[in-house]
C-alpha positions in Angstrom: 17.2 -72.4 -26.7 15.4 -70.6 -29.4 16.6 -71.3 -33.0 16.5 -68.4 -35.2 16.6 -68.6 -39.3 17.3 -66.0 -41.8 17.0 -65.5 -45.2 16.7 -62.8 -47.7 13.4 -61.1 -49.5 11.3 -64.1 -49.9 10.8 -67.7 -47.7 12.5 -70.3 -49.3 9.7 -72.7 -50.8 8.9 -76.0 -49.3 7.3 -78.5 -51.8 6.9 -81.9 -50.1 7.7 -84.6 -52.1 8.1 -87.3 -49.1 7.0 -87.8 -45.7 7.7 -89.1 -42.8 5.6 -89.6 -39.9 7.5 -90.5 -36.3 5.5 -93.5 -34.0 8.0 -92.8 -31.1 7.6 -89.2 -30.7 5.2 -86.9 -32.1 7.1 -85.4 -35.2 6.5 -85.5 -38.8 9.5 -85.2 -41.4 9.3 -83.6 -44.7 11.6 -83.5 -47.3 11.2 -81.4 -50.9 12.1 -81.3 -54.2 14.6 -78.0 -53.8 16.6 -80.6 -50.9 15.3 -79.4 -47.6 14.2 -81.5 -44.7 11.8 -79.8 -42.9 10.7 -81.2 -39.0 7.4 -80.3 -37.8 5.8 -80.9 -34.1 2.9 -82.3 -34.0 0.8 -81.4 -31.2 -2.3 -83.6 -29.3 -5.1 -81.4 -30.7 -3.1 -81.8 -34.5 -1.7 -78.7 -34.5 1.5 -78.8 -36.4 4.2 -76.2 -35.7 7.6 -76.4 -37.6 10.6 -76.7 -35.7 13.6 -76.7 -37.9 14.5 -76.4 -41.7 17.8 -78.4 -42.5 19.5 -77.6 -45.8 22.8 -77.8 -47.7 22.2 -79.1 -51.5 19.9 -79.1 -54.2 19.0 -82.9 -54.7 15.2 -83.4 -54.6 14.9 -85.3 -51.5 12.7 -88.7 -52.6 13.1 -90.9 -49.7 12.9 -90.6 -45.5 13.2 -93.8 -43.5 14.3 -93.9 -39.8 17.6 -95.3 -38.8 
């Protein structure tokens, strides 16, 4: 499965105002002030790689906690 994401002339921006950092499985969560969750792989050697970009309103996300 390969996800694929669109958008128009410019990347939507992506300022992290929270984070969340998995213990169970390497991952790291972001959320930002335009509302986007943002989940990011986190390789052995640090590398980070983004995985998927979640979206769907406008609220500043301030908080991440597992459930």
């Amino acid at each position: 499965v390969l996800p694929i994401v669109l958008w128009g002339r410019r990347a939507p921006t992506h300022c992290i105002s929270t984070l969340l950092l998995m213990e169970d499985v390497p991952m790291i969560v972001t959320g930002c002030h335009d509302g986007q969750i943002c989940l990011w792989d986190l390789s052995g050697d640090l590398e980070i790689n983004p995985r998927a970009l979640l979206f769907g309103h406008t609220a500043s996300i301030t908080c991440l906690s597992k459930a």
